[in-house]
Structure formats: C-alpha cells, structure tokens
Wavefront OBJ file of the C-alpha trace (Angstrom):
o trace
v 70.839 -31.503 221.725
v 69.087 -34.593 223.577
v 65.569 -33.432 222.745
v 64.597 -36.641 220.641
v 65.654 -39.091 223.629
v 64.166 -36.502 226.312
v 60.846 -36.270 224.295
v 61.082 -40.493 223.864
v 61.980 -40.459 227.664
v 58.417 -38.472 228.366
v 60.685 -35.976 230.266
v 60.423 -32.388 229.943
v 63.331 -29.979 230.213
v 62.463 -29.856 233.727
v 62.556 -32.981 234.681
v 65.639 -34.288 232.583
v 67.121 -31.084 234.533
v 66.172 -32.642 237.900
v 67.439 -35.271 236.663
v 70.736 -34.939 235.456
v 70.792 -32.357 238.971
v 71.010 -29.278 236.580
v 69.148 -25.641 236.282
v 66.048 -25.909 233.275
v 67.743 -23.194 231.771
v 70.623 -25.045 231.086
v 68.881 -27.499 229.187
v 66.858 -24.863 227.555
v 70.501 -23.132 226.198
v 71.905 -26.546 225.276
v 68.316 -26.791 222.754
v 68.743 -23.891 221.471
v 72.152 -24.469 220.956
v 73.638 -21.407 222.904
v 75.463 -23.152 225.447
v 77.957 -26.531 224.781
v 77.607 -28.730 227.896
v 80.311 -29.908 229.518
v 81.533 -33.448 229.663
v 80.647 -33.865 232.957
v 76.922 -32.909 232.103
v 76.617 -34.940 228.880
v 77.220 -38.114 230.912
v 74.546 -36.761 233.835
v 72.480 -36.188 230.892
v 72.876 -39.147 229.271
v 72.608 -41.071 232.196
v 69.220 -39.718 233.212
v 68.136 -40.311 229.805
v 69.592 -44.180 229.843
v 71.986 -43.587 226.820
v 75.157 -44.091 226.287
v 77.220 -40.657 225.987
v 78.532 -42.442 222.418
v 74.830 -42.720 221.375
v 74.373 -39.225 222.075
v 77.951 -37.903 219.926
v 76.832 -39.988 217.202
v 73.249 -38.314 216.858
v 75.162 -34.849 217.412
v 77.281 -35.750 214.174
v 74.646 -36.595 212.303
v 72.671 -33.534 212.811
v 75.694 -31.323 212.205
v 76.446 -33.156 209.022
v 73.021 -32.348 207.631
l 1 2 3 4 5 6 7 8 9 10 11 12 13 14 15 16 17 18 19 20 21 22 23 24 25 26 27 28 29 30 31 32 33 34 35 36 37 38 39 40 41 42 43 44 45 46 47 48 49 50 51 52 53 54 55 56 57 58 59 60 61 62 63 64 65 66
C-alpha cells in the first residue's frame, strides 16, 4: 500500500514502522496486501510519510481500478 511514498521517503519498512510506532511485519502484510490497516494506522502511516490520509485513498483507488 504506501510503498511508492515510503520508497520516495528513503524509508524502509523498518523505519516507516518505527515510525508510524508499528511492528515491520505489519508493514510487510499491508505490501503484500494480506492485512487492511486500520484507520488509526493509515493516519500514523501517513503521517510519518508527510501525506495526507486522502492522498493515500486516492492512490489506493487508482491501483484497484487498474
């Protein structure tokens, strides 16, 4: 889910984990698309990242629409 921003951030899953004060493996299920995070954790994540939550939904939609 935010790999694009994470990978533009220079963060790896560990520290965008750190970050948004969450376990790497978390991040690692929400890439590979095995967990959905919470609302809570999208707006840790996006905040980390220095996004706004309704940047990060609209990138969401577009992947899911193709």
């Amino acid at each position: 889910m935010p790999c694009r921003a994470r990978v533009a951030k220079g963060f790896t899953q560990e520290k965008l984990a750190f970050e948004a004060d969450v376990v790497r493996i978390y991040i690692r299920r929400l890439v590979d698309e095995h967990k959905s995070p919470t609302v809570e954790v999208m707006f840790r994540i996006c905040r980390a990242l220095v996004i706004p939550v309704s940047v990060l939904i609209a990138r969401v939609e577009q992947y899911n629409d193709g």
